[in-house]
BATI-696117 format. One record per atom (N, C-alpha, C, CB): residue number from 1; atom name; z negated, x, y. Coordinates in nm, 4 decimals, decimal comma. Glycine has a CB too. Layout:
<rs>
R|NUM|CA|Z|X|Y
...
</rs>
This chain:
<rs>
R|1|N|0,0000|0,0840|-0,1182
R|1|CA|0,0000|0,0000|0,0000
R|1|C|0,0000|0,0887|0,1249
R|1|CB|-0,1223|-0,0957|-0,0004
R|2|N|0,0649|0,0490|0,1915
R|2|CA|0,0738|0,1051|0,3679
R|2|C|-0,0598|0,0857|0,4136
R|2|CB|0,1859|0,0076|0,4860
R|3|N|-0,0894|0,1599|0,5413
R|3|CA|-0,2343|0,1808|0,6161
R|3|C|-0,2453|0,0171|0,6616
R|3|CB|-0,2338|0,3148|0,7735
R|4|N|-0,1388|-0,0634|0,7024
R|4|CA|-0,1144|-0,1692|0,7762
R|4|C|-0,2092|-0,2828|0,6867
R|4|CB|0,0546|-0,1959|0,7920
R|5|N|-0,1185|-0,2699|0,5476
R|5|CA|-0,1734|-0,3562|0,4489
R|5|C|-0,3287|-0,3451|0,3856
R|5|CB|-0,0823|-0,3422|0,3455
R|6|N|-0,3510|-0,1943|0,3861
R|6|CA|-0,4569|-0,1733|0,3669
R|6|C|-0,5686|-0,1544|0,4036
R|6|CB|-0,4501|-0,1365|0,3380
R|7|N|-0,6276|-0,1553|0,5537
R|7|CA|-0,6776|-0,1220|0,6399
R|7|C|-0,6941|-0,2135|0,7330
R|7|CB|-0,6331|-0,0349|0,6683
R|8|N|-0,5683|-0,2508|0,7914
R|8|CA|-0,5981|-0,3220|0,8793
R|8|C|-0,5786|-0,4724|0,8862
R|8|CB|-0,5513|-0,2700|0,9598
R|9|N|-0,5496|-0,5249|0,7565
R|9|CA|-0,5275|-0,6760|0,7522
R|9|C|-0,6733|-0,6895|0,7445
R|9|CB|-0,4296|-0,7499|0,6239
R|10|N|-0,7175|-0,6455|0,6176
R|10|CA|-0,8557|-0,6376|0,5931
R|10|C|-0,9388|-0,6705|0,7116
R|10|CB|-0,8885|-0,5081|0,5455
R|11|N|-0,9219|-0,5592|0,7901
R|11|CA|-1,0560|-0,5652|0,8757
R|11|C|-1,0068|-0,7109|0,9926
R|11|CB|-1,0902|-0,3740|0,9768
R|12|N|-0,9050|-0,7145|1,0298
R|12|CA|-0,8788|-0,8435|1,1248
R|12|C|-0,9014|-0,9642|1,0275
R|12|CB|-0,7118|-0,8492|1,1960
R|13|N|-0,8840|-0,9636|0,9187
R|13|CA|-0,9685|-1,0950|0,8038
R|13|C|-1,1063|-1,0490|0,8301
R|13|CB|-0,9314|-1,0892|0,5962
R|14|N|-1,1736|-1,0200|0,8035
R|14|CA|-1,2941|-1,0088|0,8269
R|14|C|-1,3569|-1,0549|0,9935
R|14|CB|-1,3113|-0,8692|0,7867
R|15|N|-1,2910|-0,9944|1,0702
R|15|CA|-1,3667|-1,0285|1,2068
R|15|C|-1,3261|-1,2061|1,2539
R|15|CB|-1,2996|-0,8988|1,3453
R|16|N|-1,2331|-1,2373|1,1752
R|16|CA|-1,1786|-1,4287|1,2299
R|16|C|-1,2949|-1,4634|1,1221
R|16|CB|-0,9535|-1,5216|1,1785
R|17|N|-1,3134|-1,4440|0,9796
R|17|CA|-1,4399|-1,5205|0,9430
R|17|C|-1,5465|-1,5341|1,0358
R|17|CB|-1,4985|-1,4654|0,8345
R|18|N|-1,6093|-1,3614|1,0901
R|18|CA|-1,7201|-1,3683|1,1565
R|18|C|-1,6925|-1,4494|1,3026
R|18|CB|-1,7724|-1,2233|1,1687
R|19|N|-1,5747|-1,4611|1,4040
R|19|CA|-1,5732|-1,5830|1,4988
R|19|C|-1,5162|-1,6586|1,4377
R|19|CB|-1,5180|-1,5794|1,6256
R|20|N|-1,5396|-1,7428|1,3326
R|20|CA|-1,5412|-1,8921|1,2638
R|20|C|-1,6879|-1,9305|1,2405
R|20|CB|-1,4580|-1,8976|1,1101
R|21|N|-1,7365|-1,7904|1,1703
R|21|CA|-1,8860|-1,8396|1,1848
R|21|C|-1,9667|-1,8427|1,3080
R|21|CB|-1,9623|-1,7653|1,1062
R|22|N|-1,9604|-1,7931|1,4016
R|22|CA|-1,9982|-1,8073|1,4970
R|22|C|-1,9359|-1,8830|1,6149
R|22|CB|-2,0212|-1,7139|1,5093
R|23|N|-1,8147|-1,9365|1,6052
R|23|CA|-1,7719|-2,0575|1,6539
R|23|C|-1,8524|-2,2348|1,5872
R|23|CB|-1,6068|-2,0365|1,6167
R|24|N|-1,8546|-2,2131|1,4636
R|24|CA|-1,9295|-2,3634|1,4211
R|24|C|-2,0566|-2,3165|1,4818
R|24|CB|-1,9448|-2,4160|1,2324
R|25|N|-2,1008|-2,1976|1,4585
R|25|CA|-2,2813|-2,2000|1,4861
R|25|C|-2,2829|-2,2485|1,6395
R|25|CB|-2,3774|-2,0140|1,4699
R|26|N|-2,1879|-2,2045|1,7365
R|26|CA|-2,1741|-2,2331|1,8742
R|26|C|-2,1593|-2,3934|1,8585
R|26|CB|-2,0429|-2,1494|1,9504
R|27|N|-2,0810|-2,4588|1,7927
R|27|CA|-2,0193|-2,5797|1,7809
R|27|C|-2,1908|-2,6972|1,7329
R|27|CB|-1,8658|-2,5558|1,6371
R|28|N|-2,2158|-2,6270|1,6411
R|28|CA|-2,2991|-2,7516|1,5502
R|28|C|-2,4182|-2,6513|1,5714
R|28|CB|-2,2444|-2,8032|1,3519
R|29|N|-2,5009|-2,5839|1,5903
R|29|CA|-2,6125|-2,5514|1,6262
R|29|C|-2,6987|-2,4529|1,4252
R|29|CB|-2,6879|-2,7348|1,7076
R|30|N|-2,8188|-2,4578|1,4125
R|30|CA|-2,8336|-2,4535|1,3195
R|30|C|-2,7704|-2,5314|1,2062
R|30|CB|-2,9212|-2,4530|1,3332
R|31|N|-2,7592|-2,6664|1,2013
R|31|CA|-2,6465|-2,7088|1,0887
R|31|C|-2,5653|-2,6455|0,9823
R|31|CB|-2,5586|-2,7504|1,1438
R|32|N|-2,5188|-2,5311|1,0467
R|32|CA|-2,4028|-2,4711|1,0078
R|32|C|-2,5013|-2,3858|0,8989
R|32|CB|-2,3024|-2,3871|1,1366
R|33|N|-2,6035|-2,3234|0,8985
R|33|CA|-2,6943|-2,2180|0,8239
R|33|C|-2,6739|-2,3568|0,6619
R|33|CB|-2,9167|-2,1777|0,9301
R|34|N|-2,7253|-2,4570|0,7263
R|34|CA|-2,7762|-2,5120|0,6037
R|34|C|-2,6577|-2,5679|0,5095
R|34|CB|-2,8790|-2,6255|0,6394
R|35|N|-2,5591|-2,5956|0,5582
R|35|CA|-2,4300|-2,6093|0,5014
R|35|C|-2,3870|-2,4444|0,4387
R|35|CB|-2,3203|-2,6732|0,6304
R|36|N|-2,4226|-2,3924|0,5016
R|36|CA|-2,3601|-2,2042|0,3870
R|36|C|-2,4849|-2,2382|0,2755
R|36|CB|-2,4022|-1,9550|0,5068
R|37|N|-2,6299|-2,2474|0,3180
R|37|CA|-2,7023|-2,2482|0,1982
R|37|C|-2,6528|-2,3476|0,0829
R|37|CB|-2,8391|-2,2782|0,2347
R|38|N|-2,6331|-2,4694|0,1492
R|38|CA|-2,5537|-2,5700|0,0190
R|38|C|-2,4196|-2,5124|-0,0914
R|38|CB|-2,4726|-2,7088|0,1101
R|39|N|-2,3234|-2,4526|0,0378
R|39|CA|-2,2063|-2,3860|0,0026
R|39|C|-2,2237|-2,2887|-0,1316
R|39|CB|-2,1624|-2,3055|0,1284
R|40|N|-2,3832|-2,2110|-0,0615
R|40|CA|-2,3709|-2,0575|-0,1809
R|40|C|-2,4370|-2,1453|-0,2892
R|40|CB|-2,4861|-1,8690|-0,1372
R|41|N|-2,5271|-2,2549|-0,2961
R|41|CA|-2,5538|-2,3276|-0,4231
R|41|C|-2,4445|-2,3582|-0,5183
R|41|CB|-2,6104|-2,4482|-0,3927
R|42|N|-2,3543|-2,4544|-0,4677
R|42|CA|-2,2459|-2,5069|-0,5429
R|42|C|-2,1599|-2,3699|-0,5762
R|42|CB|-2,1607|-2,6274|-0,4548
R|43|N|-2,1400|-2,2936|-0,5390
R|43|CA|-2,0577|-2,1845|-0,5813
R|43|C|-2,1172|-2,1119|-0,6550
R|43|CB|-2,0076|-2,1117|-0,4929
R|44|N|-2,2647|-2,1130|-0,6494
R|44|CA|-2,3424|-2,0022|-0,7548
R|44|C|-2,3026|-2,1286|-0,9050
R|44|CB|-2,5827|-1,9633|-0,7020
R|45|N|-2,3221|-2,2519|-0,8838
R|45|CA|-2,2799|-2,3429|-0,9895
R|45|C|-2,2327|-2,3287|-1,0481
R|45|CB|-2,2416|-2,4170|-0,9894
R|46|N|-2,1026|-2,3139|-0,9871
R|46|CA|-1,9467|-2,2506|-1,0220
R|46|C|-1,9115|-2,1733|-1,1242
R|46|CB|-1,8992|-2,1707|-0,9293
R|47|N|-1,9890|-2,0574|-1,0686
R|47|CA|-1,9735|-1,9200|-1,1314
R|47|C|-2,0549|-1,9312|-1,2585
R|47|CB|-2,0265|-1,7947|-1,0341
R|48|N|-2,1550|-1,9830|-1,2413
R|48|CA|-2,2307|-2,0068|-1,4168
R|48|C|-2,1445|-2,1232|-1,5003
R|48|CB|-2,4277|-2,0825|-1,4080
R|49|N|-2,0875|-2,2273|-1,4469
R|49|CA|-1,9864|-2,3114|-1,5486
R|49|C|-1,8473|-2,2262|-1,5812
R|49|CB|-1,9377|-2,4684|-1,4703
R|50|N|-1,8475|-2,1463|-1,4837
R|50|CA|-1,6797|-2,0935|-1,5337
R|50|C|-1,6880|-1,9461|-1,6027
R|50|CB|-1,5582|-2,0733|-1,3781
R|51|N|-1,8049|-1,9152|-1,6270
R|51|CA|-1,8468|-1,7877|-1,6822
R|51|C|-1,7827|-1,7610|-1,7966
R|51|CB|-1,9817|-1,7783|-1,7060
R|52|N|-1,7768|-1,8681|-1,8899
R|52|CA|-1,7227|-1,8726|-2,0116
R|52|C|-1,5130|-1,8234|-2,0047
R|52|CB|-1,7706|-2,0527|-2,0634
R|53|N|-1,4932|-1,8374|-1,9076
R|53|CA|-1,3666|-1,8683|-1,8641
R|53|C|-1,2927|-1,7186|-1,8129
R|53|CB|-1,3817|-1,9859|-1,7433
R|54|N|-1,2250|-1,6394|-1,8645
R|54|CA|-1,1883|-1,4903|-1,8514
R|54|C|-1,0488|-1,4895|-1,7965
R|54|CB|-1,1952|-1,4071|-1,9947
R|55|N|-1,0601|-1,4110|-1,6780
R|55|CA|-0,8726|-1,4510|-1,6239
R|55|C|-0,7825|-1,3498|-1,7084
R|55|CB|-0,8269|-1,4077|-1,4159
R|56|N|-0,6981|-1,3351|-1,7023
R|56|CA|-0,6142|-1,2932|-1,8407
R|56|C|-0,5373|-1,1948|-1,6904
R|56|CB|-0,4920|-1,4581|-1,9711
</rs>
């Protein structure tokens, strides 16, 4: 992969998550904390039902 692809998509993905998260937190106040805590529940869910499940 090129420096472009490798380096720097990456890091500009990373900084729009962090102002998304900090756009709802601006938007909806604490709210937003307790919706990621719900979020990482159901996804920890996830990961223990699909455990059995191996990507090929």
């Amino acid at each position: 992969m090129n420096t472009f692809k490798r380096f720097v998509m990456p890091v500009l993905a990373i900084c729009a998550c962090l102002f998304m998260v900090v756009a709802a937190y601006y938007a909806h106040g604490q709210a937003v904390f307790y919706y990621l805590i719900i979020f990482a529940v159901i996804m920890a869910i996830g990961m223990i039902v699909n455990k059995n499940t191996q990507p090929q």
